[in-house]
C-alpha positions in Angstrom: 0.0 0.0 0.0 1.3 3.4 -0.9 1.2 6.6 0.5 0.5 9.8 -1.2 1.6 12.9 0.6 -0.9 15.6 -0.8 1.1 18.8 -2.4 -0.2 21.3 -0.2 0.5 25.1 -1.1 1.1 27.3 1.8 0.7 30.7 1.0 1.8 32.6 2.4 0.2 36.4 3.3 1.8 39.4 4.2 1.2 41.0 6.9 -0.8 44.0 6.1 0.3 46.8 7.9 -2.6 48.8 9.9 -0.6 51.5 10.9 -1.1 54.7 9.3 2.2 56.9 8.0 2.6 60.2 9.1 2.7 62.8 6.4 4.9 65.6 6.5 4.4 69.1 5.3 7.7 71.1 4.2 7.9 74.8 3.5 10.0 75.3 0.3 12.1 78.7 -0.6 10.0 80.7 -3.3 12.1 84.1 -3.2 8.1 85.6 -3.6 7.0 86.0 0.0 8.4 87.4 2.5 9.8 86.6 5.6 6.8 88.4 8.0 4.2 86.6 5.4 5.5 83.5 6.1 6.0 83.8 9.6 2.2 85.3 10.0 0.9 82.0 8.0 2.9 79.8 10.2 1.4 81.1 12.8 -2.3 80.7 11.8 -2.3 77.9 9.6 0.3 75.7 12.1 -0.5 77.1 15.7 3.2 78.0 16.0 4.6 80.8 18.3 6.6 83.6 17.0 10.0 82.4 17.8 8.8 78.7 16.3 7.7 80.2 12.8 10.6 82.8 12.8 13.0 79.7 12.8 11.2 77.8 10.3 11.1 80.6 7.8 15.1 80.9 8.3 15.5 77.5 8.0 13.8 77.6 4.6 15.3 80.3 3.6 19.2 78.9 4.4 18.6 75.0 3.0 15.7 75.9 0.7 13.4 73.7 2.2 11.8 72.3 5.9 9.6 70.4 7.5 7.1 72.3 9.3 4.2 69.7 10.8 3.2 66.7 10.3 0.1 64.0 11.0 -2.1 61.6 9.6 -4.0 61.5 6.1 -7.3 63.3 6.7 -5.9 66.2 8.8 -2.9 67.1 7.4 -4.9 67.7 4.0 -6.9 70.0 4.9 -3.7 71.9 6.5 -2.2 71.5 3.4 -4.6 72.9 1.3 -4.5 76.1 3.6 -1.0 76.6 2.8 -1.8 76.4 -0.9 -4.6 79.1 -0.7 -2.3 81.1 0.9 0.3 81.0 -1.7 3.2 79.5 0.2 5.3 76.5 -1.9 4.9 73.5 0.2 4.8 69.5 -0.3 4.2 66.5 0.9 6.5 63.4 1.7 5.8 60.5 4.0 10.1 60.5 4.7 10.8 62.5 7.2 14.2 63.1 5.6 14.0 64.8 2.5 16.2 65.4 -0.3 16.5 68.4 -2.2 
């Protein structure tokens, strides 16, 4: 009497990940607005202090780009989208390291 071992195929499934990514906003350097504009949209759009948006708009300005907030898909549109209205150059990345 023989024995048949059944071909069984295992497959297997990857892990699907539930965790959302964090999206980050970054300012970029437009040479078009300037510095108080920038600083005053920060401050609105962002909820940063004075010496918080001062230092992002330098930073900008000196490496032509930086990341100024960050969160999770359905907010960080609508934050986004503020910036646009308001004329600022700004993108979106889900690395929070970016590469000019």
């Amino acid at each position: 009497m023989e024995i048949y071992k059944s071909h069984m195929t295992i497959k297997k499934t990857k892990k699907i990940s539930r965790r959302r990514k964090r999206i980050y906003i970054q300012l970029k350097d437009d040479n078009i607005n300037s510095f108080e504009y920038v600083i005053k949209c920060l401050m609105t759009i962002c909820g940063h202090n004075y010496y918080q948006a001062h230092q992002c708009a330098l930073l900008t300005h000196n490496n032509k780009i930086c990341n100024i907030t960050s969160g999770f898909q359905p907010e960080i549109i609508n934050t986004y989208m503020q910036f646009v209205k308001s004329g600022l150059t700004v993108g979106m990345s889900t690395n929070k390291n970016f590469k000019i």
